[in-house]
C-alpha positions as CSV (number, residue, x, y, z in Angstrom):
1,X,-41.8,1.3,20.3
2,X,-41.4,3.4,17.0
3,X,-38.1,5.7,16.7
4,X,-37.0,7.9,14.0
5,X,-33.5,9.1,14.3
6,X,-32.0,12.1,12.2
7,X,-28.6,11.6,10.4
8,X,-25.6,13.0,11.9
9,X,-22.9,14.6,10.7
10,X,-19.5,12.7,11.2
11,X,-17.5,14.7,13.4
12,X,-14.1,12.8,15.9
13,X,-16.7,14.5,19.0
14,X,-19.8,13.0,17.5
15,X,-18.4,9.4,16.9
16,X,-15.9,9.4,19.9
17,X,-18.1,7.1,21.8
18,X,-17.9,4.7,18.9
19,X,-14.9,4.4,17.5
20,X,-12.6,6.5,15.0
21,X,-12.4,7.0,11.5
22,X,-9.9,8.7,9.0
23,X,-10.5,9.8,5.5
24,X,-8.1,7.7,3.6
25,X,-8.3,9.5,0.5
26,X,-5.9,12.7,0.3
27,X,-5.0,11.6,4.2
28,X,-3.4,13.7,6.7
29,X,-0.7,13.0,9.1
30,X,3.0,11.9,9.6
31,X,3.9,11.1,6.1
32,X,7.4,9.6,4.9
33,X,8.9,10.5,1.4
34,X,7.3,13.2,-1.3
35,X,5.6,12.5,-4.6
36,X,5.6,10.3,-6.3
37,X,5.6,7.8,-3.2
38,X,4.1,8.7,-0.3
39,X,3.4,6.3,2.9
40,X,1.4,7.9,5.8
41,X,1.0,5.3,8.7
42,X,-0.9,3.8,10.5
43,X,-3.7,6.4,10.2
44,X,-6.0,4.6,12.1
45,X,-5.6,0.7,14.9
46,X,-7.7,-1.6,14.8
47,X,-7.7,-3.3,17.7
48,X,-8.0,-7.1,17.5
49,X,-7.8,-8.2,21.0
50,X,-4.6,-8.8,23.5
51,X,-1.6,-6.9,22.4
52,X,-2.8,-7.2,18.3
53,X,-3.7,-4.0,16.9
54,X,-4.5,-3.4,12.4
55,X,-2.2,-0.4,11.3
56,X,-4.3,1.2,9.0
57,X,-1.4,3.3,6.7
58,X,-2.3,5.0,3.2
59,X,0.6,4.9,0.3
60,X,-0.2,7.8,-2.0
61,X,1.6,6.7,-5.3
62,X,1.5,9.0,-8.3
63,X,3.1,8.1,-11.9
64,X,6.7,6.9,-12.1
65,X,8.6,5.1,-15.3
66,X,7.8,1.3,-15.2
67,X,10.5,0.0,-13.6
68,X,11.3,-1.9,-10.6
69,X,13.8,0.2,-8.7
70,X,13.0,-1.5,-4.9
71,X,12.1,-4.4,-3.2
72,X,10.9,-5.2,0.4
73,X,9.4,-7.6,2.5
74,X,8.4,-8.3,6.1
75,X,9.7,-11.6,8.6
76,X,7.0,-12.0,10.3
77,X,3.5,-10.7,8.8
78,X,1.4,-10.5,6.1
79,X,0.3,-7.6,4.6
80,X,-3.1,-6.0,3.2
81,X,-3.0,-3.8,-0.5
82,X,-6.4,-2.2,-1.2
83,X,-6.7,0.4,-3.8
84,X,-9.0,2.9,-3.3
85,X,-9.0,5.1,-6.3
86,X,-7.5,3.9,-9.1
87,X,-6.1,0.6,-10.8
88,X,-2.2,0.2,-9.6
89,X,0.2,-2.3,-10.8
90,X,2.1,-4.8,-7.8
91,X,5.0,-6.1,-8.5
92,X,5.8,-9.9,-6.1
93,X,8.3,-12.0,-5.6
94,X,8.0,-15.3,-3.5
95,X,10.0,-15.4,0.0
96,X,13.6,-16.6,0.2
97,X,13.5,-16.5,4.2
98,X,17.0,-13.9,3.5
99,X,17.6,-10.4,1.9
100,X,18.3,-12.0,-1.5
101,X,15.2,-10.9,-3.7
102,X,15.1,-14.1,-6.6
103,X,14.5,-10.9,-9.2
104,X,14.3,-13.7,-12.2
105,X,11.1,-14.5,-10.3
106,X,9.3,-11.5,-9.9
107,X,5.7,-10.9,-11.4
108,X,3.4,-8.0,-11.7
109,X,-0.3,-8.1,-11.3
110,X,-2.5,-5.8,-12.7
111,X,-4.9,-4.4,-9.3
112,X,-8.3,-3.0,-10.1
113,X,-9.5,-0.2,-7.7
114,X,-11.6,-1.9,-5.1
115,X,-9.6,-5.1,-5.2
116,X,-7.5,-6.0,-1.5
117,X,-4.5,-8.2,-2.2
118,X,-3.2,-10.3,0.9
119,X,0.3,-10.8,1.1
120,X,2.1,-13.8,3.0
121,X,4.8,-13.3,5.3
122,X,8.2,-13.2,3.3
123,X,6.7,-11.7,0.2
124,X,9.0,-9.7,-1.5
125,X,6.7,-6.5,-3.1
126,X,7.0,-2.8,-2.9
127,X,4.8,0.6,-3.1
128,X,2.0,-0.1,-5.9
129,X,2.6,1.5,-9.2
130,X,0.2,3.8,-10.5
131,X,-0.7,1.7,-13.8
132,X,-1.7,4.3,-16.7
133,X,-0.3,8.1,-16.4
134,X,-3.4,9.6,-17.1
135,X,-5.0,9.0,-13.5
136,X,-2.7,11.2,-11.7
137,X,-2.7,9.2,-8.3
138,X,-3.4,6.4,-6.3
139,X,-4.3,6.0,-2.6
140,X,-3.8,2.8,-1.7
141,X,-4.9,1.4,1.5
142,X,-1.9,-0.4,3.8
143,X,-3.1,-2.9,6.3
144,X,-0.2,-4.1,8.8
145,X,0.7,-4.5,12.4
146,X,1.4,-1.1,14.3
147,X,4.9,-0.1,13.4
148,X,5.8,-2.9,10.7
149,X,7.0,-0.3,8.8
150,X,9.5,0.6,11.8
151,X,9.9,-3.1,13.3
152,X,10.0,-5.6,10.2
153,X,10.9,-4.2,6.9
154,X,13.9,-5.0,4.9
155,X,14.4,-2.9,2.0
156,X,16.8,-3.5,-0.9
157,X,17.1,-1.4,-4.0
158,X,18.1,-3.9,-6.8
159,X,20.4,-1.2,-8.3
160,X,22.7,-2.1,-5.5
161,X,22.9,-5.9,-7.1
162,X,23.3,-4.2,-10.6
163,X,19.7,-5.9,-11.5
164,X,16.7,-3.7,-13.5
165,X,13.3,-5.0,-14.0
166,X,11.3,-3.3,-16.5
167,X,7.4,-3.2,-17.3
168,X,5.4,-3.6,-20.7
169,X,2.1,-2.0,-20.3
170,X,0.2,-2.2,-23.1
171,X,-2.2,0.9,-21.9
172,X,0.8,3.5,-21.5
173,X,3.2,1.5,-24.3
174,X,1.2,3.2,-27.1
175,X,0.8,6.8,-26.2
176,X,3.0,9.4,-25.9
177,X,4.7,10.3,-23.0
């Protein structure tokens, strides 16, 4: 049997049957903080079968000074970095298994657009950093358990410990600001 079919139109009506989708770039929905970091989460589950379900959160990051102001990590998960639009810097930390980030051990990896990063459980890490000024923004896809955000995040702001991490970047070190 020969078929042609016509192309549709995504539409949540259309593709209901299916699945979901989101657009993940510029997203809408429940969003914590305002520029420069945004998080909006999980946009979209993934349902991986029994009670395991993929948040799909976006972190909208625009330009900030290159320094390392906060820290976080997660107990008991992983976590997923994609960015979608632009290259953003990622600063890690290996686990300690306690809320004492080893800050002389902290490293920052350069992450081109299009690249996914997977985290281990206990990594210490933070929102990406939008790595040269001149692309405005960054949305930078989030994959996590539902509610990690809520459930399994311990956040410290090195200030607190009187520590300050800065970043050379030779791309934004030369021009003007």
């Amino acid at each position: 049997m020969n078929r042609t079919v016509s192309i549709e139109e995504l539409s949540a009506e259309a593709f209901a049957p299916f699945g979901t989708f989101a657009k993940l770039i510029n997203p809408q929905g429940n969003t914590f903080g305002t520029p420069p970091i945004q998080f909006t989460p999980d946009i979209l589950r993934l349902d991986l079968g029994g009670k395991s379900q993929l948040g799909i959160s976006v972190c909208r990051v625009e330009w900030l000074p290159l320094v390392v102001e906060k820290v976080e990590f997660h107990t008991s998960t992983g976590e997923g970095i994609l960015p979608l639009d632009a290259d953003v810097l990622v600063h890690v930390a290996p686990p300690t298994g306690n809320a004492t980030c080893p800050v002389v051990k902290i490293r920052v990896f350069r992450v081109p657009k299009g690249t996914c990063l997977v985290l281990h459980p206990g990594v210490w890490h933070y929102a990406p950093i939008l790595e040269n000024r001149t692309s405005g923004s960054a949305s930078v896809l989030i994959l996590l358990p539902v509610r990690t955000y809520a459930n399994d995040c311990k956040v410290k702001e090195l200030a607190e410990t009187g520590d300050h991490v800065e970043i050379s970047n030779p791309i934004d070190d030369a021009g003007p600001s």
